[in-house]
TIFI-247545 format. One record per residue: residue number from 1; residue in one letter; z, y, x of N, C-alpha, C in turn. Coordinates in Angstrom, 3 decimals, padded with zeros to 6 digits. Atoms other than C-alpha are relative to their C-alpha. Layout:
BEGIN
NUM_a_Z_Y_X_Z_Y_X_Z_Y_X
...
***
This chain:
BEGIN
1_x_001.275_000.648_000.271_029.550_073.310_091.016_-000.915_000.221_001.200
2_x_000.533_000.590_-000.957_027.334_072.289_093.868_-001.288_000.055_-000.428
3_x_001.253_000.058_000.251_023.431_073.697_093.327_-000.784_-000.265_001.170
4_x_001.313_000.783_-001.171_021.917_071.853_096.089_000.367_000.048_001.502
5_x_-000.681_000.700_-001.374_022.760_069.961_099.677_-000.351_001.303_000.698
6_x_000.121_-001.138_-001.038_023.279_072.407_102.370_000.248_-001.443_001.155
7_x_-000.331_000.755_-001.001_022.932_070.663_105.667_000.524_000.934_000.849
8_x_-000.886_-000.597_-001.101_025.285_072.113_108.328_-000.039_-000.971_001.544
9_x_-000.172_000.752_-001.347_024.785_071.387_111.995_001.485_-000.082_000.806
10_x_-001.048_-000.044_-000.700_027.550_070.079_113.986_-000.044_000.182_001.472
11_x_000.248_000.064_-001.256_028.020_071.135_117.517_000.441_-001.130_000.589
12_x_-000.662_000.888_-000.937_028.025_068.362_120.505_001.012_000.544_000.314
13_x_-001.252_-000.415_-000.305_031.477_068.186_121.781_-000.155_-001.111_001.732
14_x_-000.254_000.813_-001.524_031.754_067.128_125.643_000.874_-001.077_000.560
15_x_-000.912_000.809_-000.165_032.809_064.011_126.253_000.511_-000.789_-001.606
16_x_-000.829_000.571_001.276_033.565_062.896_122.726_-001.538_-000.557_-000.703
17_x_000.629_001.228_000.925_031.641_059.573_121.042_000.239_-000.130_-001.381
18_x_-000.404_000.482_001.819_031.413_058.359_117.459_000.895_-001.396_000.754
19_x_-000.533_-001.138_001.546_033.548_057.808_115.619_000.431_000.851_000.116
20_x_-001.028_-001.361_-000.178_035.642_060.437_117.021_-001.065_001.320_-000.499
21_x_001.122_-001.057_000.203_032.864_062.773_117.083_-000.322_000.277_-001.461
22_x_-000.356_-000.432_001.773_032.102_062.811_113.301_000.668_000.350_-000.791
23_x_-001.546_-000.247_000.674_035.769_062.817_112.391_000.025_001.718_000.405
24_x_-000.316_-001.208_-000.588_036.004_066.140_114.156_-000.605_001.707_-000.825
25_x_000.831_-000.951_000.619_034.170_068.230_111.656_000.303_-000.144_-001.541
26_x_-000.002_-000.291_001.566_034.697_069.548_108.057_-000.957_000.757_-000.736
27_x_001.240_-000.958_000.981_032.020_070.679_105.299_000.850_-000.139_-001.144
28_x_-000.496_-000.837_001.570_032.308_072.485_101.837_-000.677_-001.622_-000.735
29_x_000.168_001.120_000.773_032.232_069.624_099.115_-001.482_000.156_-000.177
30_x_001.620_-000.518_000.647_028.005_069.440_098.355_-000.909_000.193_001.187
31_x_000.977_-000.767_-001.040_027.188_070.239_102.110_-000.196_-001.750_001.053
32_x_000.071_001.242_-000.592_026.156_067.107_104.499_000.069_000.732_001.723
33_x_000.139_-000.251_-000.972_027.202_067.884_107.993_-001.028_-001.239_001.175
34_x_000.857_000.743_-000.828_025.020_066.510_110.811_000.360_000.178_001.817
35_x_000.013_-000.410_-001.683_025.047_066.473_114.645_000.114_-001.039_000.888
36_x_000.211_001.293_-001.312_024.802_064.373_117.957_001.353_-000.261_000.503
37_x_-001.144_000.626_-001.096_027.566_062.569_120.012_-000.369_000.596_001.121
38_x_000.493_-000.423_-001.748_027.784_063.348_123.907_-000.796_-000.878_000.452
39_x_001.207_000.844_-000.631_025.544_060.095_124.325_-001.125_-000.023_-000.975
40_x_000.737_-000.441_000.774_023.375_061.995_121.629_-000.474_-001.024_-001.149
41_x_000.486_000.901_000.958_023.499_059.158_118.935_000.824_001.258_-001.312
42_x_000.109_-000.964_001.109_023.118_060.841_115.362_001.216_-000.419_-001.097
43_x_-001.182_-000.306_001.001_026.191_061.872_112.909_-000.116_000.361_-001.489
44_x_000.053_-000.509_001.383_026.553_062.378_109.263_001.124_000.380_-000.648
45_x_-001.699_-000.412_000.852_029.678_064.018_107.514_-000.119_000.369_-001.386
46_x_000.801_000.083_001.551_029.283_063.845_103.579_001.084_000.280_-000.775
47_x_-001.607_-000.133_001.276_031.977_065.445_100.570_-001.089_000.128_-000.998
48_x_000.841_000.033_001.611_031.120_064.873_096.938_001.479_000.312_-000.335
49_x_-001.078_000.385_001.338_033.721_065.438_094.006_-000.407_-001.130_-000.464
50_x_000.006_000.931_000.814_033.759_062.025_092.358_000.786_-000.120_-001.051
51_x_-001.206_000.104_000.588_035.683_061.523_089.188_000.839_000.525_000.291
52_x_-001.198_-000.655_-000.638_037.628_064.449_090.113_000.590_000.086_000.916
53_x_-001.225_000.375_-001.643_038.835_063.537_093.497_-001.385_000.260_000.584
54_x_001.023_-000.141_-000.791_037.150_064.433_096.534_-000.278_-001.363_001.180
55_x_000.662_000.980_-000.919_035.348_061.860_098.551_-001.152_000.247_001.520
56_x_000.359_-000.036_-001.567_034.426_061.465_102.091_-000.498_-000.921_000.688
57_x_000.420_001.238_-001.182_031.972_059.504_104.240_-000.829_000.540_001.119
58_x_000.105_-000.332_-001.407_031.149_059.596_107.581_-000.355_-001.261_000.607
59_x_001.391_001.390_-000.715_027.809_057.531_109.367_-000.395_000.586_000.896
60_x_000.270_-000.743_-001.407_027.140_057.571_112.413_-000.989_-001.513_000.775
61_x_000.595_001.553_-000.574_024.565_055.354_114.454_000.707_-000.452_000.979
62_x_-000.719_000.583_-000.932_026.276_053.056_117.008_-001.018_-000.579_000.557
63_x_000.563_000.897_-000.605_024.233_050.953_119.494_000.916_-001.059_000.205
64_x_-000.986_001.380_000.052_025.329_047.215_119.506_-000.904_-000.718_000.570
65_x_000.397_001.711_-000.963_022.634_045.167_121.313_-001.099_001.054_000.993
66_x_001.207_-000.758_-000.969_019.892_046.121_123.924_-001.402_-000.802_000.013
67_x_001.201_001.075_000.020_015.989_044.934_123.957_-000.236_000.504_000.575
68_x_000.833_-000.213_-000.984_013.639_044.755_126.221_-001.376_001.584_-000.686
69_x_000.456_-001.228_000.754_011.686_047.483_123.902_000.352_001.111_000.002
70_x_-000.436_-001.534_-000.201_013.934_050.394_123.859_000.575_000.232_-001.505
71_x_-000.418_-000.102_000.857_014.289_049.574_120.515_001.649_-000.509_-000.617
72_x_-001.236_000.284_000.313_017.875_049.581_118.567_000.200_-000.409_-000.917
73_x_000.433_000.995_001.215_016.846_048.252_115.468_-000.393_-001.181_-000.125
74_x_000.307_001.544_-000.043_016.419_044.668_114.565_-000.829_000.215_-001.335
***
C-alpha cells in the first residue's frame, strides 16, 4: 500500500537523450521518478499497481518545432 507520491530524482546521464534517458531508471511502485536529459529536457518515470498488475509510464518533453520566441509550446 502506497501512502503518498515520493518523487525521486533521476541523475543526468552523459550523452544520453529521451527516450533512452527515462527508460534508464526504476522507482518503487507509488514513487514518480523525475530528471533531465543531457540536452536538459524534463523526464517523468511513473509505477502504479492497476487491477493487480503493475503499470508503467514514462513522459518526457521532446522539442519538435522552433519559434522565433524561444517558445516550445504551441
Amino acid at each position: 500500500m502506497v501512502y503518498g507520491t515520493n518523487f525521486v530524482y533521476l541523475p543526468t546521464v552523459k550523452d544520453v537523450t529521451n527516450p533512452d534517458f527515462v527508460h534508464l531508471h526504476a522507482v518503487r511502485y507509488g514513487e514518480i521518478g523525475w530528471g533531465f536529459d543531457d540536452q536538459g529536457w524534463l523526464s517523468f518515470y511513473m509505477t502504479e499497481i492497476v487491477e493487480k498488475k503493475g503499470r508503467i509510464e514514462a513522459l518526457f518533453v521532446e522539442k519538435v518545432g522552433n519559434r522565433d520566441d524561444g517558445c516550445l509550446l504551441e
